[in-house]
C-alpha positions in Angstrom: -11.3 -3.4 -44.9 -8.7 -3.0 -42.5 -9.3 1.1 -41.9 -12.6 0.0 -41.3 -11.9 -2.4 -38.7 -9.4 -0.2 -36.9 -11.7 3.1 -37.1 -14.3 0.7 -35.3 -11.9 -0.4 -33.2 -11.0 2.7 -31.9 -14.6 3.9 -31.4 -15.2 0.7 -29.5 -12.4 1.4 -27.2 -13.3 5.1 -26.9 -17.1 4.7 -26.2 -15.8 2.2 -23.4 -13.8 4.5 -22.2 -17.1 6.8 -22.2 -19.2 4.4 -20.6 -17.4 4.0 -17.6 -16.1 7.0 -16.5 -12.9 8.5 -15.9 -13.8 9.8 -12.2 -12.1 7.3 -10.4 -8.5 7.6 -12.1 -9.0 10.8 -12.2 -9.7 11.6 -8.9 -6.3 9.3 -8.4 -4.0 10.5 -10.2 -4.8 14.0 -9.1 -4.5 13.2 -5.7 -0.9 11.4 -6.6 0.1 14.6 -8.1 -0.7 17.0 -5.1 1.0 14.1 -2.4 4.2 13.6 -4.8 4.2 18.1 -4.6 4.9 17.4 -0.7 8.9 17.5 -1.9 8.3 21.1 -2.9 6.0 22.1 -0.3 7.4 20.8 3.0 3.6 21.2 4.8 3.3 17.8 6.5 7.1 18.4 8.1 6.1 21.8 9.0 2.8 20.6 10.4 4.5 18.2 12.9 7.2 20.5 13.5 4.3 23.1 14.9 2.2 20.4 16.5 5.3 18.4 18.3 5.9 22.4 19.7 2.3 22.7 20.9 1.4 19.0 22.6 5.4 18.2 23.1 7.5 20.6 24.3 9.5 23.7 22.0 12.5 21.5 23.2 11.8 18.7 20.9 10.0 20.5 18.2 13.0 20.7 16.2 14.3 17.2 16.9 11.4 15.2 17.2 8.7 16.8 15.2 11.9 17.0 12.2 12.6 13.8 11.9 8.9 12.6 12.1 7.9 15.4 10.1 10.5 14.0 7.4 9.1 10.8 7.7 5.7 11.6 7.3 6.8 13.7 4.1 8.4 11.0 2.8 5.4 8.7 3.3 3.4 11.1 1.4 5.6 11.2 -1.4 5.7 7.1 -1.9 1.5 6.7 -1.5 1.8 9.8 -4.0 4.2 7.9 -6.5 1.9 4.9 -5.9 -0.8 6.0 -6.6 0.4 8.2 -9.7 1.2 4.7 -11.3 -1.9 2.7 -10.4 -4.0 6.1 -11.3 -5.6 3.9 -14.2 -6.0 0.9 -12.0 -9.2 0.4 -9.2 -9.6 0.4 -6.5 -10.0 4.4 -6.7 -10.4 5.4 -3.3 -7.4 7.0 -1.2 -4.6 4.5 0.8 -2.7 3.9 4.4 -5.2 7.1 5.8 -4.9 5.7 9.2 -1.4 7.3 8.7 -1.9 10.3 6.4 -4.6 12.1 5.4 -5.9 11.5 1.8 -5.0 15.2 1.3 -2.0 17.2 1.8 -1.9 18.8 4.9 -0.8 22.5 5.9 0.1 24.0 9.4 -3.0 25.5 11.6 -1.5 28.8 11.7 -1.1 28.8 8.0 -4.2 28.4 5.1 -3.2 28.3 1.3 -4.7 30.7 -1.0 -4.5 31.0 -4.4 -1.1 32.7 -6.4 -1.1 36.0 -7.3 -0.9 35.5 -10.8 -2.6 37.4 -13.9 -4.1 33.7 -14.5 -6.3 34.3 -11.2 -6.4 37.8 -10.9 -9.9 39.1 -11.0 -9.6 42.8 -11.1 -6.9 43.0 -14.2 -7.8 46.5 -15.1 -6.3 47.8 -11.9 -3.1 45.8 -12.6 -3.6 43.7 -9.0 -5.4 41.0 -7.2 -5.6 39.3 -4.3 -3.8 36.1 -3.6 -0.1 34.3 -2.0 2.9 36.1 -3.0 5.4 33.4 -2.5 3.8 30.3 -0.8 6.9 28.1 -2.0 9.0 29.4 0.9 8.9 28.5 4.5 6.6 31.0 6.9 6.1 33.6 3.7 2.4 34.9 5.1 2.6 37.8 2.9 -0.2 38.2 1.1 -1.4 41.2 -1.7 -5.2 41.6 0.5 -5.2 39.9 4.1 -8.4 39.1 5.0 
């Protein structure tokens, strides 16, 4: 009697879980995961780093537009843990963008493309594809086929 209580259990919990949808935490937690990557990327100091250069001065593009570039990183990071641990948790929708944006953010002069990696490599028989080399390191633009 009890398997039978726990196996309907469990399917009560899992149609629930049907029902409503996972788009919401999903949506969340993925958007946690890509702000909390801002340690590895560095785009949001880079972006104010460039922009303090243009509407600034180059004089305080590496004073200035550092430290508030840092800041802003780190900013991104915390609303990224946050919203990693309140992923299963509503409300859904992204927080504090009057600050950030809801997405991570990448210089003008610089627009992400996917790895060159066999994983996304769509011409495999000639051993090559398209794609960032090395998109982890600071001004790397090389890439295999520039547009």
């Amino acid at each position: 009697m009890n398997t039978r209580m726990a196996l309907l259990a469990a399917l009560a919990c899992a149609g629930a879980l049907l029902g409503s949808g996972c788009a919401g935490p999903e949506q969340k937690l993925g958007r946690g995961l890509r702000n909390t990557g801002e340690l590895l990327r560095w785009g949001e100091m880079r972006r104010t780093v460039e922009q303090t250069a243009l509407f600034d001065s180059p004089d305080q593009a590496y004073t200035t537009g550092l430290v508030r570039g840092f800041n802003r990183s780190m900013a991104r990071v915390g609303i990224g843990l946050y919203e990693i641990v309140t992923s299963p948790f509503p409300p859904y929708g992204p927080v504090a963008t009057t600050y950030l944006n809801p997405e991570p953010v990448y210089p003008d002069n610089y627009t992400p493309d996917i790895l060159a990696v066999p994983e996304f490599e769509s011409a495999t028989e000639l051993g090559f594809s398209g794609g960032d080399v090395a998109p982890m390191f600071p001004n790397s633009r090389f890439k295999i086929f520039d547009r």
